[in-house]
C-alpha positions as MATLAB code, in Angstrom:
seq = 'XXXXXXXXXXXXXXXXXXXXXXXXXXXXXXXXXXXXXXXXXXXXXXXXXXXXXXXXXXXXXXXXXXXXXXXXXXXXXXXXXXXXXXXXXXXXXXXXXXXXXXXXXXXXXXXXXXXXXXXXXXXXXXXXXXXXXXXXXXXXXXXXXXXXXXXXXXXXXXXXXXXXXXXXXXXXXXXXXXXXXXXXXXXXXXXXXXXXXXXXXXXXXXX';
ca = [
      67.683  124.774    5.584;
      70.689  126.851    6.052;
      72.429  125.624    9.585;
      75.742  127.727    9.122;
      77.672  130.073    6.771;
      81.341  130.066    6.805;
      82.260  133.656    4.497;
      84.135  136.958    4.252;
      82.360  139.673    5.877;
      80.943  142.348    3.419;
      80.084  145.106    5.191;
      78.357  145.702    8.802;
      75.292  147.829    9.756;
      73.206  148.506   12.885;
      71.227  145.125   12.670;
      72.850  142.537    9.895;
      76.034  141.726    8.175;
      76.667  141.069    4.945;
      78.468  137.642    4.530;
      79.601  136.663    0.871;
      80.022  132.847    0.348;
      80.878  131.238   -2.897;
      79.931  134.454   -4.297;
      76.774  135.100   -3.082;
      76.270  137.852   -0.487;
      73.724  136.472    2.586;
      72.222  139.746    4.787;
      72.471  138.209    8.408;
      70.285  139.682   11.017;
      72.585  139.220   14.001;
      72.072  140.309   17.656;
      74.056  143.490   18.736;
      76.912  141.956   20.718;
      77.645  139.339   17.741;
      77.953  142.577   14.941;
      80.017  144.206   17.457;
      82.553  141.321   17.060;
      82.388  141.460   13.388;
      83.856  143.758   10.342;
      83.941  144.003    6.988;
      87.374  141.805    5.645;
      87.067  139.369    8.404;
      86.674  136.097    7.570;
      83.829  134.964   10.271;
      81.400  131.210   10.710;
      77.953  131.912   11.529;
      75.461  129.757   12.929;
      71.818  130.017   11.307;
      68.286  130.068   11.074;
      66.064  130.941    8.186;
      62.890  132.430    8.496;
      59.992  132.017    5.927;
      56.665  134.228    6.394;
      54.445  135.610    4.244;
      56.145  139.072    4.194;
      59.798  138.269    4.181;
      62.484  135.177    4.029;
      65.014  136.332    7.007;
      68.427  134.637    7.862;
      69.141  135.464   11.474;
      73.062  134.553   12.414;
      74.927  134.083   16.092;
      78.517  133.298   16.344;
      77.706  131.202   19.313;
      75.753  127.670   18.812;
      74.657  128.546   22.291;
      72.854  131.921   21.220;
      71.313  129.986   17.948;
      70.234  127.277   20.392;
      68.847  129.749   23.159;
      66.922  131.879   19.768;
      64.976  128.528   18.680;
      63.904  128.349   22.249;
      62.742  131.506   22.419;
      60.685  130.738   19.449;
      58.398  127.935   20.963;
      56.982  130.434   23.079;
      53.710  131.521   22.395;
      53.552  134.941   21.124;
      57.862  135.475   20.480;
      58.689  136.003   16.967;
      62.056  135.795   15.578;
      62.349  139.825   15.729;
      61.363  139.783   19.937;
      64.003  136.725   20.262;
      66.472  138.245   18.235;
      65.662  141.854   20.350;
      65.917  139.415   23.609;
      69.447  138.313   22.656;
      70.892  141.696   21.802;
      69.893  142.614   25.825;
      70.602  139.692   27.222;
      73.064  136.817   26.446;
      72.115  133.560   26.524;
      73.769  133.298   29.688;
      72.008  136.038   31.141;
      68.818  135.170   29.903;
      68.952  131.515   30.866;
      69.691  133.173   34.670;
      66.982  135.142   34.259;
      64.498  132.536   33.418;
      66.088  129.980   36.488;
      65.617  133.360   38.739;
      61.886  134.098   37.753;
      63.516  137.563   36.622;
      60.779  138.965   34.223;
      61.922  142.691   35.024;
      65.044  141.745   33.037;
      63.807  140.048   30.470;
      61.225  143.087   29.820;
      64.183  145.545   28.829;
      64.082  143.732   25.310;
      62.151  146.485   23.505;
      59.134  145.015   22.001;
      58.609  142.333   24.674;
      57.149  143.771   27.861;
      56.155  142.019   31.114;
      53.432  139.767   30.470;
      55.764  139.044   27.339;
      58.916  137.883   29.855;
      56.546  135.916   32.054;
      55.111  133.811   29.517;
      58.967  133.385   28.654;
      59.591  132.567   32.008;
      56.084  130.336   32.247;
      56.827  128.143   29.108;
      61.042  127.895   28.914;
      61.722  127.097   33.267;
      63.493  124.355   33.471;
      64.102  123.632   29.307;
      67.285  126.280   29.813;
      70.139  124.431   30.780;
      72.499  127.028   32.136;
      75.605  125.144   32.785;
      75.624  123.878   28.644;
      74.720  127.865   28.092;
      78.036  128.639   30.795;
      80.353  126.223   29.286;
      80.127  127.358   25.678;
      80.533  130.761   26.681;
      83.770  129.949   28.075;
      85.113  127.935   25.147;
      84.172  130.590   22.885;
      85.797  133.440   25.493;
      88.783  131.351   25.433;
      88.814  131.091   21.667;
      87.743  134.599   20.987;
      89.312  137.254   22.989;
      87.654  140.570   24.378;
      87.402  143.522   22.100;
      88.933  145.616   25.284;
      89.847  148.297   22.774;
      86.560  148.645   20.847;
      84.829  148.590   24.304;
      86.965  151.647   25.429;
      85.987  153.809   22.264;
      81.881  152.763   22.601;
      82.416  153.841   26.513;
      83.791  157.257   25.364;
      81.193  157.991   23.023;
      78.401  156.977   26.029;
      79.978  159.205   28.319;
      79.599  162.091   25.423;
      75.541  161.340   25.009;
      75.775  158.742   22.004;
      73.507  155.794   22.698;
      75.620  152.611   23.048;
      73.849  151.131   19.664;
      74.935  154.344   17.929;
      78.189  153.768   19.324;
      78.278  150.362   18.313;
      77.949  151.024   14.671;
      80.178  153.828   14.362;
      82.694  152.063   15.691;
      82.468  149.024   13.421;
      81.853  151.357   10.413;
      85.027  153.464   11.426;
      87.294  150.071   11.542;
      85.716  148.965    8.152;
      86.242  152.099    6.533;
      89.578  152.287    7.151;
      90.988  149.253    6.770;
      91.923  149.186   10.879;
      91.808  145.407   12.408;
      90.258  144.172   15.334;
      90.445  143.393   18.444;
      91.598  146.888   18.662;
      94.828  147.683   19.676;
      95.504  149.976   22.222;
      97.657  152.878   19.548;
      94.307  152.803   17.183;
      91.645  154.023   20.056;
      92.008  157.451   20.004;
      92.061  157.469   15.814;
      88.905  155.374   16.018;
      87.545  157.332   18.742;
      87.771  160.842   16.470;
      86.770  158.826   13.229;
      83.588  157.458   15.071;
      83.136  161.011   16.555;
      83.034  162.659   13.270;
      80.451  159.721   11.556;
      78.088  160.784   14.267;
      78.040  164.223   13.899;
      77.912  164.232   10.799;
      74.755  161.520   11.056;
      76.183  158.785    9.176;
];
């Protein structure tokens, strides 16, 4: 079993980084908020799970232990997959998610596309009480403290929202602009508006 990866980052798309280690490339499927974080140069750990079916052998990633701990959870549920957990985590983080669990919240949960409401309450129903959100809180700090805010990144995806873009389209051209070009992150405050224009032009153009 592959527990963790500890690589250079290849190159980033809308659902999974590509994470070369010893020479071999892994494809990570990663939830939204983790490849948001990530771009291709950056040396990055990720924490693992590998997923064998009949169709497909998947390696799912999450820079958090927390998230990786919450997504095995998820997965002793009746019914949840790895592609609904993974969907549940790029809505909600664990933190979020735990609260909504402890709160009976199944209209939050149910925003996850592919889950829907009988989905969150049998979420809700089998994982009460096996959450522990103060572990869940107190990793997210250490890894806040360790990890600061992308404040600049987050400025360029709220720009394109606020010109129609969907905030997953967003997302992506804004990690494929910094890759591209060679431009570091967290983003500083003199590269938003060039990263604004480059991720302007990669969606219109439809890339």
């Amino acid at each position: 079993m592959i527990g963790s990866l500890t690589g250079m980052v290849e190159t980033v798309d809308a659902s999974s980084a590509l994470i070369e280690v010893g020479g071999v490339g892994y494809e990570v499927r990663m939830p939204s908020a983790d490849l948001s974080r990530v771009h291709g140069g950056m040396e990055t750990r990720v924490y693992t799970y590998l997923n064998v079916s009949q169709d497909a052998i998947t390696l799912y990633g999450f820079l958090e232990p927390a998230a990786k701990r919450t997504f095995l959870q998820l997965l002793k549920v009746s019914g949840i997959g790895p592609k609904v957990a993974l969907s549940l985590l790029s809505t909600l983080n664990p933190n979020q998610l735990a609260k909504a669990v402890a709160d009976n919240d199944a209209a939050a949960l149910a925003k996850a596309p592919g889950l829907g409401k009988k989905g969150a309450q049998k979420i809700i129903l089998e994982l009460k009480g096996s959450i522990n959100l103060e572990d869940i809180e107190s990793g997210a700090a250490a890894v806040t403290t360790a990890q600061p805010e992308d404040k600049g990144s987050l400025q360029v995806v709220e720009g394109l929202i606020s010109l129609g873009w969907r905030q997953q389209d967003a997302e992506h051209a804004v990690r494929a602009a910094c890759a591209a070009n060679g431009i570091a992150t967290p983003l500083a405050a003199e590269d938003v508006p060039r990263v604004l224009k480059l991720a302007l032009n990669s969606l219109d153009r439809g890339i």
